[in-house]
C-alpha positions as CSV (number, residue, x, y, z in Angstrom):
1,X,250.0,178.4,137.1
2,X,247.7,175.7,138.5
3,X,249.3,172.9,139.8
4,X,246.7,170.4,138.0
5,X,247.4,168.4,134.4
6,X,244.8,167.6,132.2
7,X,245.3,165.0,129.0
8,X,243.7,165.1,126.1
9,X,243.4,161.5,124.3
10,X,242.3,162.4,120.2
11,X,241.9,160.0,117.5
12,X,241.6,160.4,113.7
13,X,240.2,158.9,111.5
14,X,242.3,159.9,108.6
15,X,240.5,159.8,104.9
16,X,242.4,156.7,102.6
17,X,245.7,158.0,101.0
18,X,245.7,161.0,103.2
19,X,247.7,159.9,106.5
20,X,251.1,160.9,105.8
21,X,249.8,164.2,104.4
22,X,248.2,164.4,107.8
23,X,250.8,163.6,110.1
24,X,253.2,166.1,108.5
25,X,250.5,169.0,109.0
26,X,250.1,167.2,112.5
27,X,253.3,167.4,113.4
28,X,253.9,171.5,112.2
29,X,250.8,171.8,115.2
30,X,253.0,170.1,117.5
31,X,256.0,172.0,116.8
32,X,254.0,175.2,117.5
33,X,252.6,174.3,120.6
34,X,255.5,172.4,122.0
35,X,256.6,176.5,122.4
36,X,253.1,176.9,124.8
37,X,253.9,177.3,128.3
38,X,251.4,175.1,129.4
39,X,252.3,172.5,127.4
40,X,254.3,169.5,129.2
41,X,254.0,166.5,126.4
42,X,252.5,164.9,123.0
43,X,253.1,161.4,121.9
44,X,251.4,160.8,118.5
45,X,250.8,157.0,117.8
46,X,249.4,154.9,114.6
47,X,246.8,152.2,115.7
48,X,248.0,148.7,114.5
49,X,244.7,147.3,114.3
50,X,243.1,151.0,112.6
51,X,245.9,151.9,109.8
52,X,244.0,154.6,109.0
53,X,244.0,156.1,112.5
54,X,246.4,158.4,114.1
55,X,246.3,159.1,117.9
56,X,247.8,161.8,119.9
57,X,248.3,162.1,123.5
58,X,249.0,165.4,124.6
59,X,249.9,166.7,128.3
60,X,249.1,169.9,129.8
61,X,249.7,171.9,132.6
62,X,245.9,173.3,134.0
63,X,242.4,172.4,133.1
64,X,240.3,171.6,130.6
65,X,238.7,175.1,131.4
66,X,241.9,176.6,131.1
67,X,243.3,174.4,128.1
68,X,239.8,175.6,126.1
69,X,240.1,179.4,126.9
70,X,244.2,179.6,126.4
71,X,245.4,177.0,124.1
72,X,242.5,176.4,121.9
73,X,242.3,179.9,121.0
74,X,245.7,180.3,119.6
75,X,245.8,181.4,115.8
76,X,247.7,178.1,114.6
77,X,245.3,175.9,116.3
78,X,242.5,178.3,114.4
79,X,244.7,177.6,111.3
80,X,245.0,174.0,111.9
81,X,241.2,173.7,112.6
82,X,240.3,174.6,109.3
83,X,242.4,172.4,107.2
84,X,241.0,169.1,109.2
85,X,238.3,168.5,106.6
86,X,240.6,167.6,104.2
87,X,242.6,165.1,106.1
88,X,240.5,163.4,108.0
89,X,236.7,161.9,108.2
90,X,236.0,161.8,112.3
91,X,237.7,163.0,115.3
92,X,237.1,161.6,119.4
93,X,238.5,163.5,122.1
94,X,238.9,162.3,125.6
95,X,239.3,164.7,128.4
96,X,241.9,162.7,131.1
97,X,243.5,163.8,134.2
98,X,246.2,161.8,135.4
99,X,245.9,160.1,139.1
100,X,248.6,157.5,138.8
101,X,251.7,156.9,136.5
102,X,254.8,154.7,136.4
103,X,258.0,154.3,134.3
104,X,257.8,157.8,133.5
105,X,257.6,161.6,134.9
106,X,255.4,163.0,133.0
107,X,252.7,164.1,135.2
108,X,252.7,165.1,138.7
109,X,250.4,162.4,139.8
């Protein structure tokens, strides 16, 4: 397995009265892929300035080549992918890769 870490950064924008609802479904996902062997972390996070948003950080060992043609593919994520519509209005990913990091060991940057 690659020795490289990539980070994926996604908000929600979670439809009014649906965020608890959401984050329940959200956190059955992480369960499931917490089993992934790639997978090293997820942190999911309200916004205090967005209450409607929920954020999850997610860790992983590889790429985002690898991530796309191993983890996204998996049958809960397929699953998963088509319940979004009725949870949530807009979704923004952000592809990372760590270079630096302190109070934690998380990555291996």
């Amino acid at each position: 397995m690659s020795n490289q870490q990539v980070q994926l950064n996604i908000r929600f924008k979670v439809k009014p009265g649906k965020k608890e609802e959401f984050r329940r479904e959200l956190s059955s996902l992480i369960e499931e892929m917490s089993s992934e062997k790639a997978f090293i972390s997820a942190i999911v996070s309200d916004d205090l300035d967005q209450p409607d948003d929920l954020i999850i950080y997610e860790t992983w060992q590889g790429t985002r080549d690898s991530w796309l043609a191993e983890e996204f593919i998996k049958p809960y994520r397929k699953d998963y992918e088509r319940t979004l519509g009725d949870f949530i209005v807009d979704r923004s990913v952000s592809w990372l890769q760590p270079k630096g990091e302190w109070g934690s060991h998380i990555t291996n940057a």
